[in-house]
N, C-alpha and C positions, 0 to 999 in steps of 0.2 A: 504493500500500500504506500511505505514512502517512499518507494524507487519511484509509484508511478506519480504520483503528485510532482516528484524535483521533476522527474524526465518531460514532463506534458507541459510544464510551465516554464522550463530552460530552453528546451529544444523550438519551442514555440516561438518564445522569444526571439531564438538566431531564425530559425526562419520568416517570422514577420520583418525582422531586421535588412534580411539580405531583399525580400521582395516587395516591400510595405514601405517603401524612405522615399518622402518628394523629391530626396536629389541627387538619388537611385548611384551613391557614390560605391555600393558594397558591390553593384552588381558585375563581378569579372567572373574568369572563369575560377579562380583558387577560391570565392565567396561562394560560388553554384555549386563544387563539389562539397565546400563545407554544411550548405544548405540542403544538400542530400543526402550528406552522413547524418544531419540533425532529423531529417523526414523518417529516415530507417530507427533510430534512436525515439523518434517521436511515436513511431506504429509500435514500441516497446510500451511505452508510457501511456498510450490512449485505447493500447487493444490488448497485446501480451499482459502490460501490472495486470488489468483489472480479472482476465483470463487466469492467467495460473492462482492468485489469490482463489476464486471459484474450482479452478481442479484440485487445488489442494485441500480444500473444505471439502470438495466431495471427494475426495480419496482415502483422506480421513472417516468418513460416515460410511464407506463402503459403497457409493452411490456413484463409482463413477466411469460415466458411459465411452466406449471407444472412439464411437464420431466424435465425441466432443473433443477427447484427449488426439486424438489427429488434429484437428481445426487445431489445440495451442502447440502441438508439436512444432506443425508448419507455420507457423504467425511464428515462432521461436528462433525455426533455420534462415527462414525469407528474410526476416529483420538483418539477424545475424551477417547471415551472406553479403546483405547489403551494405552493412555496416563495412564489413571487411572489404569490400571491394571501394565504394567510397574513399577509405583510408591509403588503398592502393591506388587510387585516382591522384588523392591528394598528393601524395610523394612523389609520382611520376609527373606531376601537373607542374611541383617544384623544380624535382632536375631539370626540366626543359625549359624553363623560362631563366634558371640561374646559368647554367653550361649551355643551351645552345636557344640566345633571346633572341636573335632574329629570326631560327626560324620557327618558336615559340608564337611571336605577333601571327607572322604568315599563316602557321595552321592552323592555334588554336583561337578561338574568339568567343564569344558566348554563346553562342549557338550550337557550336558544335560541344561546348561544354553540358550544354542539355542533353544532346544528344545521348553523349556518353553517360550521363545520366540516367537515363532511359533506358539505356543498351543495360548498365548495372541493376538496376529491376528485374528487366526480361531475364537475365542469364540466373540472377538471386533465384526467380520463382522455377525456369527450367532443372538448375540445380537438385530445389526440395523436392520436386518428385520422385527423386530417388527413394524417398524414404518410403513411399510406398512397395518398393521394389525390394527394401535388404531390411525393415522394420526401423523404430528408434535408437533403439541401442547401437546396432552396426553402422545405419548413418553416421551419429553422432561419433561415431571411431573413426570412419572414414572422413567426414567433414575437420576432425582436428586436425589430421593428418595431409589433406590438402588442402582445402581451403585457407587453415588458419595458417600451415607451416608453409604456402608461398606469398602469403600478405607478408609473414614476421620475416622473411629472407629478402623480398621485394623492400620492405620500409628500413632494414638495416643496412642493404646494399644501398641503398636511392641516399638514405640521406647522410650514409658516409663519404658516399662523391660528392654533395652537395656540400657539408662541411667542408671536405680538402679543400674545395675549390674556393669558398668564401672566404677562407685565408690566406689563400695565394692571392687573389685578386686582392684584398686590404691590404698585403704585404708590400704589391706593387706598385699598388698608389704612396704608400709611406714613403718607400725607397725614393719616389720620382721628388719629393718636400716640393713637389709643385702647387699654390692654390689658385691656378687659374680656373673662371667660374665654371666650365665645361667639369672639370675634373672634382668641383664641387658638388655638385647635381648630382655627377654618375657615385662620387661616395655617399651624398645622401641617397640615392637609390638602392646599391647596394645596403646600406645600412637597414633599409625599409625591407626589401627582401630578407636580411637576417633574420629582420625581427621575426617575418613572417614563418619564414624556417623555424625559426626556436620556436614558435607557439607549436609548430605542427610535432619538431620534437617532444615538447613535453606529452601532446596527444597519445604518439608512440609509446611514452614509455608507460603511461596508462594504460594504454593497452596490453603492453608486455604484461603491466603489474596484476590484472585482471583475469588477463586468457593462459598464462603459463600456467597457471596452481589452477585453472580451468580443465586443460591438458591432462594435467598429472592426473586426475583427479578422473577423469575421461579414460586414462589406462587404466585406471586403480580398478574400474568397475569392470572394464571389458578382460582382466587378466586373473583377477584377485578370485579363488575357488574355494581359500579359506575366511571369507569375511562374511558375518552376520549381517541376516538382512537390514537390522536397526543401523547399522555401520553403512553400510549400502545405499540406506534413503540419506542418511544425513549430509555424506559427500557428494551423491548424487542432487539435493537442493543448494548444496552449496554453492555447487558448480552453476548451478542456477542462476543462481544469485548474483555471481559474478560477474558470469556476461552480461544479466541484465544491468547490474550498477555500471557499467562503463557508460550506457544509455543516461544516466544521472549524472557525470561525471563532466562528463564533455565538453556540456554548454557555458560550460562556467570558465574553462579555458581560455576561451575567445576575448570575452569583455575584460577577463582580467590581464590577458597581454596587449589585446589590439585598440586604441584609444578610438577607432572609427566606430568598432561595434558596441563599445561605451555609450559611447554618445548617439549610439539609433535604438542603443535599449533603455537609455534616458529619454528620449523622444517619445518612444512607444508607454512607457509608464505613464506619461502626462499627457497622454497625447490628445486633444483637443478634438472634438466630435471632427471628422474630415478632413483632416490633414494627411491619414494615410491616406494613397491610393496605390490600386497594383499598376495603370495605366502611367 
């Protein structure tokens, strides 16, 4: 119940943020992937909390039906998947506008960053089908084991090239002790990119922090032949828990490093009958 209250009124928030602003300054492509990882985070908080809350009432009373426990399985993996791929958006969306900006302008733009968008849905929901094909449990072994372990290799490679690089490039502006205003601009740009990068890092290591003891926890059920079943459910909701708290976690990231989305989730608090609009 409190994941889904923080998740439904954080995630809300960045996304009214990034589509809801007169002076539509959030809307790029690293604001539309971030505004889709909060949408999958948000279908946690507005479908998944109040869901599992009810399966586990009725799991407890012995009352509880198989459609229904499919319906939060799948609301469980779709979110997730989306989540995860979003996050691999984001990092890939990083490397290419820090190591290769021009041709970052040329291919990506808003639009196609919808796109991709979209495409991360379509693939999220073709993916959970599986689980009608291998059940919950094998899904779930299988889904750690891809899904989750080529996000955490995709976000540790992307943004260890993304660091090397943002220090070699600071390093060679130092070197030059040039301040002509050109070389000004592109340091504060650079600088603006970091900043962006570091938010997305700390995202990362939240992640790490949440899905790895997720993981473990994911083998522990699909290998362990001597564990009680009281043992069983406990890490099994744990595990729960987990990926869903990243969904609560997230939104909070953004306003606390980026001073743009500060000040459009200050706008939206106060915001005056008709000032938003999406147009």
């Amino acid at each position: 119940i409190l994941i889904t209250i923080i998740a439904s009124v954080g995630n809300s928030l960045v996304v009214l943020a990034v589509f809801w602003n007169p002076n539509k300054d959030l809307r790029t492509p690293f604001n539309f992937f971030l505004a889709n990882l909060s949408i999958a985070d948000l279908v946690v908080g507005l479908i998944l909390g109040p869901m599992s809350t009810v399966y586990h009432i009725f799991e407890g009373l012995d009352m509880l039906k198989q459609r229904f426990q499919d319906v939060v399985h799948l609301s469980y993996f779709i979110s997730c998947t989306a989540s995860l791929l979003s996050l691999t958006a984001l990092a890939l969306e990083r490397y290419l506008a820090i190591t290769y900006p021009l041709i970052y302008r040329i291919k990506l733009n808003s639009v196609r960053a919808l796109l991709v968008s979209l495409m991360v849905w379509i693939v999220s929901i073709l993916l959970a089908m599986i689980y009608f094909l291998v059940g919950y449990n094998k899904f779930r072994f299988i889904f750690a084991n891809t899904t989750v372990a080529v996000t955490i290799a995709t976000l540790i490679f992307t943004n260890a090239k993304i660091l090397k690089y943002l220090r070699h490039q600071m390093q060679q502006w130092d070197d030059l002790h040039e301040s002509t205003e050109e070389n000004l601009i592109m340091r504060q740009l650079m600088m603006w990119e970091k900043k962006m990068t570091n938010t997305l890092t700390m995202v990362i290591l939240l992640f790490l922090a949440f899905y790895l003891p997720s993981c473990i926890f994911i083998y522990i059920i699909n290998f362990c032949t001597d564990c009680d079943c009281a043992f069983i459910h406990w890490i099994r909701d744990i595990q729960w828990l987990l990926v869903m708290a990243t969904s609560a976690v997230n939104p909070f990231v953004y306003p606390w490093r980026l001073e743009n989305f500060r000040r459009n989730f200050m706008r939206i608090v106060k915001c005056p009958r008709g000032e938003y609009s999406l147009i």
